[in-house]
C-alpha positions as a Markdown table, in Angstrom:
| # | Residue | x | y | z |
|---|---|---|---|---|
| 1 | Unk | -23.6 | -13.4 | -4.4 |
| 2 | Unk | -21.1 | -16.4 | -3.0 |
| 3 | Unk | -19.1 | -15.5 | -0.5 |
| 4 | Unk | -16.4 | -17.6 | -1.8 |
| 5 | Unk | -13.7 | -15.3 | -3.0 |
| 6 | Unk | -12.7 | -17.4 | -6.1 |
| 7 | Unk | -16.0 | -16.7 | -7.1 |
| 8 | Unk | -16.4 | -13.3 | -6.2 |
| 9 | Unk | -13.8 | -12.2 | -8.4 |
| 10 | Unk | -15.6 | -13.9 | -11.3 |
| 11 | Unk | -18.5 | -12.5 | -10.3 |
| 12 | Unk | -16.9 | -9.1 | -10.4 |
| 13 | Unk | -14.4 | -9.4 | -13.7 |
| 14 | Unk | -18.6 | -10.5 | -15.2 |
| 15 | Unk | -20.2 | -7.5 | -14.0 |
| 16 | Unk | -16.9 | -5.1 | -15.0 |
| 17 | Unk | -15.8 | -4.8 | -12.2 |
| 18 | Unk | -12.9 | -4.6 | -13.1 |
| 19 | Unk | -11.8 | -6.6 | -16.3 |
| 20 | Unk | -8.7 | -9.0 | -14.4 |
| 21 | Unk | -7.0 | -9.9 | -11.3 |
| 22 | Unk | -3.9 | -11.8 | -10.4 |
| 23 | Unk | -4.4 | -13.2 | -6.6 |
| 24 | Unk | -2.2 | -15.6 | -4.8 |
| 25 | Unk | -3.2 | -17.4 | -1.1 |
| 26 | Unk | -0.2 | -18.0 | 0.8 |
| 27 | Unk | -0.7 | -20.7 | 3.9 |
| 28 | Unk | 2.7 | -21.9 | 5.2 |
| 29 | Unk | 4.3 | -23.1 | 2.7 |
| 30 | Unk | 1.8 | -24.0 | 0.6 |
| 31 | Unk | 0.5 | -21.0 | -2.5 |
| 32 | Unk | -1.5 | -20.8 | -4.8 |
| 33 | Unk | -2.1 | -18.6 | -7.6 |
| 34 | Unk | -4.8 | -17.3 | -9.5 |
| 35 | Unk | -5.1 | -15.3 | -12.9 |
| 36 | Unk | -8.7 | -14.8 | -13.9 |
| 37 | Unk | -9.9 | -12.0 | -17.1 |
| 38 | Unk | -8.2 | -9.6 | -18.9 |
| 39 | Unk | -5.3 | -7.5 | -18.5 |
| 40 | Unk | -7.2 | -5.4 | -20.9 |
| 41 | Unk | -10.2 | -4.6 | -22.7 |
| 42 | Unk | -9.8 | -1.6 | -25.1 |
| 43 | Unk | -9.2 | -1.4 | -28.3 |
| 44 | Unk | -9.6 | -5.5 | -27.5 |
| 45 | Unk | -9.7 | -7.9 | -24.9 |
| 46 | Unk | -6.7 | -9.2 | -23.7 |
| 47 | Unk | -6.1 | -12.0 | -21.7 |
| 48 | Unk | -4.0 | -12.0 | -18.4 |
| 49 | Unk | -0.7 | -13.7 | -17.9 |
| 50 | Unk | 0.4 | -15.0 | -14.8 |
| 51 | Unk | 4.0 | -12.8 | -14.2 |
| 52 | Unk | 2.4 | -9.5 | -15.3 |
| 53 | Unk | 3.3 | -6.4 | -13.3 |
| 54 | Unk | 0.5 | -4.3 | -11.7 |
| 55 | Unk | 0.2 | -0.2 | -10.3 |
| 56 | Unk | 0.5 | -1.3 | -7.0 |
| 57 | Unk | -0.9 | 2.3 | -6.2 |
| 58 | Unk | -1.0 | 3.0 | -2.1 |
| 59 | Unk | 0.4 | -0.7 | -1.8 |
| 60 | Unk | 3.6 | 1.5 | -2.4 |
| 61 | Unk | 3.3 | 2.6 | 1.4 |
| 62 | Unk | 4.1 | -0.9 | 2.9 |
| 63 | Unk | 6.2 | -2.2 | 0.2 |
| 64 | Unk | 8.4 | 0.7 | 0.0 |
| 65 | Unk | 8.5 | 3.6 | 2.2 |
| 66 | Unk | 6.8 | 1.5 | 5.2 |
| 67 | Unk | 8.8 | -1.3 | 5.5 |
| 68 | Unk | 12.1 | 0.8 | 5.8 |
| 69 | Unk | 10.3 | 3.1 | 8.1 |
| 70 | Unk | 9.3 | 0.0 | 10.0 |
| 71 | Unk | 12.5 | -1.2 | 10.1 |
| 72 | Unk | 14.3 | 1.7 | 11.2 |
| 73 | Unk | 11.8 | 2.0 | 14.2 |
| 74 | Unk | 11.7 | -1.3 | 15.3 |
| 75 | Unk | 15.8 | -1.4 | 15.8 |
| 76 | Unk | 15.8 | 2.4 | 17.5 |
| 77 | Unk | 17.7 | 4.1 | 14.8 |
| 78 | Unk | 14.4 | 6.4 | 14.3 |
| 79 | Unk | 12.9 | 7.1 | 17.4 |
| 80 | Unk | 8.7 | 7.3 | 16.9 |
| 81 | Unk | 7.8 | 10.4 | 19.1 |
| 82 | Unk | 10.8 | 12.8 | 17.6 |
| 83 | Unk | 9.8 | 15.2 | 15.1 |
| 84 | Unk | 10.0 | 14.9 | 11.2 |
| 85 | Unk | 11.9 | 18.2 | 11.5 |
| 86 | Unk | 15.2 | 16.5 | 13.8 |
| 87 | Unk | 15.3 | 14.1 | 10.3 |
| 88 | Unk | 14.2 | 16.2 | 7.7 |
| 89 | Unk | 14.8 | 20.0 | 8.6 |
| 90 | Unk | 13.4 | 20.7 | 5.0 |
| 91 | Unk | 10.2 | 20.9 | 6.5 |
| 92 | Unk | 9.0 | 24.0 | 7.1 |
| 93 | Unk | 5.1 | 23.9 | 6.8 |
| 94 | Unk | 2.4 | 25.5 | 9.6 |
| 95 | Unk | 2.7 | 23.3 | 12.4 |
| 96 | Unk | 6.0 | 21.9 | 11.5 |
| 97 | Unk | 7.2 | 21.7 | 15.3 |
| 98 | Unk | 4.8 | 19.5 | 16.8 |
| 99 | Unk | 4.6 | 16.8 | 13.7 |
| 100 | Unk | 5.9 | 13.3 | 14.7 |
| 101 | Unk | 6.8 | 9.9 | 12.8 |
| 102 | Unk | 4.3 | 8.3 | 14.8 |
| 103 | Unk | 2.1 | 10.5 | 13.4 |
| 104 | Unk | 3.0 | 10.0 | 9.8 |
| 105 | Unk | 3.2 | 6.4 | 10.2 |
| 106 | Unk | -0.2 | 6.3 | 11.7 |
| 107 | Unk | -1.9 | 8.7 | 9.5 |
| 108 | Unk | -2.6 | 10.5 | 12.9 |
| 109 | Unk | -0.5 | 14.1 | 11.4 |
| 110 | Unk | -3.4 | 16.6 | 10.9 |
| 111 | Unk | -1.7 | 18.0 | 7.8 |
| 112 | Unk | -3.9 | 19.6 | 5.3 |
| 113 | Unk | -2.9 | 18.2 | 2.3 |
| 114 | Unk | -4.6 | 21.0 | -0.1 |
| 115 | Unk | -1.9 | 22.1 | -2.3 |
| 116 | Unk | -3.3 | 25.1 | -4.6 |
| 117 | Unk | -3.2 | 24.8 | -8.6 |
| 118 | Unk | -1.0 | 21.0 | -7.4 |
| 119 | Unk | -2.0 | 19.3 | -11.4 |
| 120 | Unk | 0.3 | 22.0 | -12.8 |
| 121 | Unk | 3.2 | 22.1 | -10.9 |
| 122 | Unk | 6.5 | 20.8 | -11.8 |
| 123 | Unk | 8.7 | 18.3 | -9.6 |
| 124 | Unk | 10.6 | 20.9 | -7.8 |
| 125 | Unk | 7.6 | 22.9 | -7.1 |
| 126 | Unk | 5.2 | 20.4 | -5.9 |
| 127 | Unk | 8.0 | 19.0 | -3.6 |
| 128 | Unk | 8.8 | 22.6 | -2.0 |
| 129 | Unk | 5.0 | 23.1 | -1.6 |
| 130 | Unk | 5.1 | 19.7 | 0.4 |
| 131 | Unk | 7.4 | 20.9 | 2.5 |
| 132 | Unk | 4.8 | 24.0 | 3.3 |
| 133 | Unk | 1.4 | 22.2 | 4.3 |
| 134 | Unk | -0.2 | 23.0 | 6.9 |
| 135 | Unk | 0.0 | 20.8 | 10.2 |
| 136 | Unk | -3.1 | 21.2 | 11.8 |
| 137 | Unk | -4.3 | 20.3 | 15.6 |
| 138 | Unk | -6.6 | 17.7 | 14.9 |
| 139 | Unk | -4.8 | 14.3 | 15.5 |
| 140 | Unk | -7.4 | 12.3 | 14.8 |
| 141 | Unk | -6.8 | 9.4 | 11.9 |
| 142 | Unk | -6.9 | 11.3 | 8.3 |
| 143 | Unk | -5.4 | 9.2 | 5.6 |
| 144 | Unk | -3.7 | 11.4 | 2.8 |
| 145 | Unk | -0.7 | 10.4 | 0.6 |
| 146 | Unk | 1.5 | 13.6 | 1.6 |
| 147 | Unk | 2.5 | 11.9 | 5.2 |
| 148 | Unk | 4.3 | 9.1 | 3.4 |
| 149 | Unk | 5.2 | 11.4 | 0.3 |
| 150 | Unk | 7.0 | 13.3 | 3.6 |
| 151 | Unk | 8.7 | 10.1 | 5.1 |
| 152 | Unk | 10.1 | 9.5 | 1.4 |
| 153 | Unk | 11.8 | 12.9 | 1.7 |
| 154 | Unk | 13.1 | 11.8 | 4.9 |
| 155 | Unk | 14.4 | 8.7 | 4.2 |
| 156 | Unk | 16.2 | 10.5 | 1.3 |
| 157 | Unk | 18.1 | 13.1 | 3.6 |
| 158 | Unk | 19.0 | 9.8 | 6.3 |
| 159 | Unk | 20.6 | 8.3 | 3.5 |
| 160 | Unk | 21.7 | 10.6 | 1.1 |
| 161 | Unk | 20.3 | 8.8 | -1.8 |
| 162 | Unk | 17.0 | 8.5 | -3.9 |
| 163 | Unk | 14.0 | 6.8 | -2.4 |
| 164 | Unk | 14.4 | 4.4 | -5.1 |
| 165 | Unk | 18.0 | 3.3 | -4.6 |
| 166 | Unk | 17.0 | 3.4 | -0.9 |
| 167 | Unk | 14.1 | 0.7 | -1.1 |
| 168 | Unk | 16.4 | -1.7 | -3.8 |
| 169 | Unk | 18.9 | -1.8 | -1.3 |
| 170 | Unk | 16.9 | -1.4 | 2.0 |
| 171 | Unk | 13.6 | -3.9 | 0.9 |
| 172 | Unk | 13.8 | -5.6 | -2.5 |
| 173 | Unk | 17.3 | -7.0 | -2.8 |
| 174 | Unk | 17.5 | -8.6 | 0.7 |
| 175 | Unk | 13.8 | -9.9 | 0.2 |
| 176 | Unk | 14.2 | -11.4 | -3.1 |
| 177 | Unk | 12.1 | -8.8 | -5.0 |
| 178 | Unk | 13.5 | -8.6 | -8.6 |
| 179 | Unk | 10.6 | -7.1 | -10.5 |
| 180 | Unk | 9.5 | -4.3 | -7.9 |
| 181 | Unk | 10.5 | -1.0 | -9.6 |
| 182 | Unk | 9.1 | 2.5 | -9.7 |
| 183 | Unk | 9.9 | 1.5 | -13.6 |
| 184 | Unk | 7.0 | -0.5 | -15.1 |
| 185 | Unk | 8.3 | -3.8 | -16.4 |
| 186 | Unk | 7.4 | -4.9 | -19.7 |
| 187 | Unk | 5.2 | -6.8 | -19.1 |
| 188 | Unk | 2.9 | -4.7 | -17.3 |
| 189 | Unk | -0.9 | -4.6 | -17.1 |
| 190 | Unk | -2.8 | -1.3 | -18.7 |
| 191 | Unk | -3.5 | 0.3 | -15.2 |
| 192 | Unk | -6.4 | 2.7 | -17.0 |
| 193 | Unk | -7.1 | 2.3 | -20.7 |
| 194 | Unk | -6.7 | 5.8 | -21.7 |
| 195 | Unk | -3.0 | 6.4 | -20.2 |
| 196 | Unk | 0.0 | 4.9 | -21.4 |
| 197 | Unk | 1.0 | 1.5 | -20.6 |
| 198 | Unk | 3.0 | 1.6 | -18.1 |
| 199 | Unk | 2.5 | 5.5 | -16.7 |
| 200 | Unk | 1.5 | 5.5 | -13.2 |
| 201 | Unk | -1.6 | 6.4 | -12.4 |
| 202 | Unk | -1.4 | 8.7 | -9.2 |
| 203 | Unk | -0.8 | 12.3 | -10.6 |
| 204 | Unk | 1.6 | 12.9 | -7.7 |
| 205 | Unk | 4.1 | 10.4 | -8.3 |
| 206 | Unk | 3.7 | 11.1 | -12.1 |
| 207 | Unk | 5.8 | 14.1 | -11.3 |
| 208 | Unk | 7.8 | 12.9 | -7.9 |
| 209 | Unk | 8.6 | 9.8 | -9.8 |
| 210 | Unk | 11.8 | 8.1 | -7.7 |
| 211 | Unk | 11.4 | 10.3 | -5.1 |
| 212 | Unk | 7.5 | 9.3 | -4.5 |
| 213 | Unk | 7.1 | 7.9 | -0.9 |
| 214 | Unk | 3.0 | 7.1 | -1.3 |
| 215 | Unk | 2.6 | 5.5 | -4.5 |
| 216 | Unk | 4.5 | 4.8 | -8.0 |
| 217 | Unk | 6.1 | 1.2 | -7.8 |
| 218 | Unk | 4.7 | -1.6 | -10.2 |
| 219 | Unk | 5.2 | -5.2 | -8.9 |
| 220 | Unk | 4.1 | -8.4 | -9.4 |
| 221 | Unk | 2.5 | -11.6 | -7.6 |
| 222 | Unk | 6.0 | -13.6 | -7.0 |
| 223 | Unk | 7.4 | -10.2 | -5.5 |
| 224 | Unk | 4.8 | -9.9 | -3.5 |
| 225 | Unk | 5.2 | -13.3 | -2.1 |
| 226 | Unk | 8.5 | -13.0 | -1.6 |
| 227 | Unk | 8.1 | -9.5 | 0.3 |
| 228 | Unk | 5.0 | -11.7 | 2.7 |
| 229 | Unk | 7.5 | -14.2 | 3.4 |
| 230 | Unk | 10.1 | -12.2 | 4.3 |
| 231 | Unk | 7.5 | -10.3 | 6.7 |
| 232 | Unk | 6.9 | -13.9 | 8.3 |
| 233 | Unk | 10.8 | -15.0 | 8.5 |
| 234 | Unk | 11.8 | -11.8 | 10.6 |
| 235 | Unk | 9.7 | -12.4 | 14.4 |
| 236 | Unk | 10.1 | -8.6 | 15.1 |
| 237 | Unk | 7.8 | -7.9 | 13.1 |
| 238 | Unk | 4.9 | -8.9 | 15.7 |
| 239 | Unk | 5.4 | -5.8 | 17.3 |
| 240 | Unk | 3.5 | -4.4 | 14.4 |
| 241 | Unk | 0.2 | -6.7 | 15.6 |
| 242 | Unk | -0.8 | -3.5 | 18.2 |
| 243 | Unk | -1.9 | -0.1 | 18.0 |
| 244 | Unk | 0.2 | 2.3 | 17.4 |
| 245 | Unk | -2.0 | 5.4 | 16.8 |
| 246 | Unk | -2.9 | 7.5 | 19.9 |
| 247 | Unk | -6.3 | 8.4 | 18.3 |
| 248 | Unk | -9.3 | 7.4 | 17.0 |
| 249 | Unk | -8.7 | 4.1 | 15.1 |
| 250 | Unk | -6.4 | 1.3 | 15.6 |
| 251 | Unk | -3.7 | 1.3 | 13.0 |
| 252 | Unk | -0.2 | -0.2 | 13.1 |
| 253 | Unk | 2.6 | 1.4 | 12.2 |
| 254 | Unk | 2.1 | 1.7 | 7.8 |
| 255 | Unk | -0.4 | -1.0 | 7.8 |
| 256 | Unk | -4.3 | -1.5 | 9.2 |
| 257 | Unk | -5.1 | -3.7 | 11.4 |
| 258 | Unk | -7.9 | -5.5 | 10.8 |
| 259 | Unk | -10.0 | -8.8 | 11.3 |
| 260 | Unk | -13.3 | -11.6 | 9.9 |
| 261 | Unk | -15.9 | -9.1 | 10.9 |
| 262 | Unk | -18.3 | -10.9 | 13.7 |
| 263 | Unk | -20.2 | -10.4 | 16.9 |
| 264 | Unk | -19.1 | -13.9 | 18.1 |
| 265 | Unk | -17.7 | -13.6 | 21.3 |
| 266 | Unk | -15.4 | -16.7 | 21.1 |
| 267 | Unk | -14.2 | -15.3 | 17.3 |
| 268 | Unk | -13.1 | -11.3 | 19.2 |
| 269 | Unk | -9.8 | -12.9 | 19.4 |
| 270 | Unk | -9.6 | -12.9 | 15.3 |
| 271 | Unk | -10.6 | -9.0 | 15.1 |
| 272 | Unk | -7.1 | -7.2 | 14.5 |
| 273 | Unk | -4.9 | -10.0 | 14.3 |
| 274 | Unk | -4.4 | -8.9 | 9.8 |
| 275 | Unk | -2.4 | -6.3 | 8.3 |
| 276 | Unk | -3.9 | -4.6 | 5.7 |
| 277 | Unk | -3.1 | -2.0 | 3.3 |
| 278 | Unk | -5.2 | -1.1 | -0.2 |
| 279 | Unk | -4.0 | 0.9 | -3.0 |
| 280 | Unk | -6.5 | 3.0 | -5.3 |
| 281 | Unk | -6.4 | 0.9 | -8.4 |
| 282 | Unk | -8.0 | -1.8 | -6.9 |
| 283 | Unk | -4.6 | -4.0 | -4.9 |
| 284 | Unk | -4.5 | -4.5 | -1.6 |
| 285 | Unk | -2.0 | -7.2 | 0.7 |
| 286 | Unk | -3.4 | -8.9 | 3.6 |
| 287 | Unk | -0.8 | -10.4 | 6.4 |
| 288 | Unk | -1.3 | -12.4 | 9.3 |
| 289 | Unk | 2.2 | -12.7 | 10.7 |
| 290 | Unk | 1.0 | -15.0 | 13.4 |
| 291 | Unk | -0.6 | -17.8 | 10.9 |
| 292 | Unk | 1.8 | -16.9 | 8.6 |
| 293 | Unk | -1.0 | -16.6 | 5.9 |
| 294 | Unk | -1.8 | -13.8 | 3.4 |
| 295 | Unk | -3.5 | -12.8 | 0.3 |
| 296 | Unk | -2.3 | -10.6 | -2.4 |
| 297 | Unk | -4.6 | -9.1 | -4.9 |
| 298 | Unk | -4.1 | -7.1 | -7.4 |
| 299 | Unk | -6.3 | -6.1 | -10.2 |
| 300 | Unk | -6.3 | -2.7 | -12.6 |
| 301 | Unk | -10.2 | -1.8 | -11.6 |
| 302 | Unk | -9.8 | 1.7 | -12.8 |
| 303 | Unk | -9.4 | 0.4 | -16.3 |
| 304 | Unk | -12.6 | 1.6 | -17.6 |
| 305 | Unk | -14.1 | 3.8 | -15.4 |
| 306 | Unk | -13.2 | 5.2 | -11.8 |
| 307 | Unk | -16.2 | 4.1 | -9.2 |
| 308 | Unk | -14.6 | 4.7 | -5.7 |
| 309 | Unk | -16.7 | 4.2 | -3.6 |
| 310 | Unk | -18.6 | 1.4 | -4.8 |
| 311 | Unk | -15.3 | -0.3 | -5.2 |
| 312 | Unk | -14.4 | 0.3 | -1.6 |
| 313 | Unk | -18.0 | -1.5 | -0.7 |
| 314 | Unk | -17.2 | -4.4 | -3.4 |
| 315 | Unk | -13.2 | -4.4 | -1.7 |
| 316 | Unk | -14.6 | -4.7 | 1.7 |
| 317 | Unk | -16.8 | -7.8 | 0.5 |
| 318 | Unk | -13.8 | -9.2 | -0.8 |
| 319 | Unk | -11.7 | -8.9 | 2.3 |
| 320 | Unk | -14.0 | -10.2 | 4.2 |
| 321 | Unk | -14.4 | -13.4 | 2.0 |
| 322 | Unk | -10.7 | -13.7 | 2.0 |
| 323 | Unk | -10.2 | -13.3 | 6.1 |
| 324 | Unk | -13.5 | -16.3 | 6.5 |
| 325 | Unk | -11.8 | -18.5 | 4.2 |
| 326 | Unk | -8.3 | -17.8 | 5.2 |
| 327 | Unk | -9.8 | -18.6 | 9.0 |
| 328 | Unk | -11.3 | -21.9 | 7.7 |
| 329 | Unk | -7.9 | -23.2 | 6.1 |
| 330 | Unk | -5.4 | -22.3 | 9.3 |
């Protein structure tokens, strides 16, 4: 198969792996955008248009949640080794006294996020039963959903407002994002074929809806432009090119770190120098703050069927396509 990731997504909307994606390469000034498939492909096939709104799934983290988090971190207004509980006193779970933001951000917490009979509970059950998990002693990195779900909360009791009013006034506003909602636009693409247009697909923020600090917002490729350039406009934002995670795996704070996967020793300088972050129907955003260079996919691959973990091999192809040719063209 190429390794040319204009062809690779051919490849893959060919073999079903998912049925469309909308992708945009950002170098400088210079972008370019791509729309190749089908937004759709039950009862018909439908073809993609080029300002259709996506589930941007765990995208949400950095777009939302993250970038606020960031931002209140980076100027000392949150300081990263306090406790959730001197923000959010709410929390109350197993543990509660030795759970930091750092950890949250990092996905270093050790919460357990098992949440008994969780598909049937209602919104203010499912958010008092967040506020019970279990923080466990094992601080090495575990990705789940309820550390930012938790951050959300927080955010809301800093501010006194909704986690959505917080990230229109705190993110998309001042970076130009006029299409970024936890409301679907429109114009949306059919995440999966057999929910309703528009629904989000993650169960949790079906019911936290506004208040959902992991997942729920629908955006679209200009937004997401927008949101990359104003990542590159604002230098303090380096500071997130370095580990911030006192474990087992290098992670920023929100984002991965990541780099073009080689043994070279004159190319180790590449390894790291990306932020990544992937949601679970089939998006992800890659940043290199340095270059000034990123690419923003996002496609609806659960559409038909729900193949995790051969998507996350077919992702990591694709990544790794995307950092060699985004490496060629700096």
């Amino acid at each position: 198969m190429s390794d040319n990731p204009l062809e690779l997504v051919k490849a893959y909307v060919a073999s079903g792996i998912f049925p469309g994606a909308s992708f945009a390469i950002v170098n400088g000034q210079a972008i370019e955008k791509y729309v190749i498939g089908y937004e759709c492909l039950r009862p018909e096939p439908v073809l993609l248009q080029t300002d259709m709104s996506y589930d941007l799934a765990s995208v949400s983290k950095v777009v939302g949640t993250g970038t606020v988090m960031i931002d209140l971190v980076l100027s000392g207004q949150v300081e990263l080794d306090a406790l959730l509980i001197d923000y959010y006193p709410d929390f109350k779970g197993p543990g509660s006294t030795t759970l930091t933001i750092r950890q949250l951000l990092t996905h270093t917490s050790g919460i357990d996020p098992f949440i008994e009979n969780r598909h049937n509970l209602a919104y203010d059950e499912l958010r008092a039963a967040l506020n019970q998990v279990t923080v466990t002693s094992d601080k090495t990195f575990h990705y789940t959903d309820v550390n930012f779900i938790l951050l959300g909360f927080m955010l809301e009791e800093i501010y006194g407002q909704d986690l959505a009013d917080i990230l229109q006034d705190r993110v998309f506003k001042p970076f130009n994002m006029h299409h970024t909602s936890f409301v679907a636009p429109d114009k949306t693409v059919a995440t999966a074929w057999n929910l309703p247009k528009g629904l989000v697909h993650d169960p949790k923020a079906q019911v936290l809806g506004r208040h959902t600090g992991s997942a729920g917002l629908f955006s679209d490729l200009d937004d997401l432009i927008a949101f990359s350039q104003a990542y590159f406009a604002n230098p303090v934002y380096l500071l997130l090119l370095k580990d911030y995670a006192k474990a087992n795996k290098a992670r920023s704070l929100a984002w991965d770190l990541v780099g073009l996967e080689t043994s070279a020793e004159s190319s180790k300088k590449q390894v790291g120098q990306w932020l990544l972050h992937t949601g679970y129907t089939g998006t992800f955003i890659l940043l290199n703050l340095k270059t000034q260079q990123a690419v923003i996919f996002l496609s609806n691959r659960v559409h038909l069927r729900d193949e995790r973990k051969q998507w996350i091999a077919d992702r990591n192809v694709l990544i790794q396509a995307f950092l060699k040719m985004m490496k060629i063209i700096s």
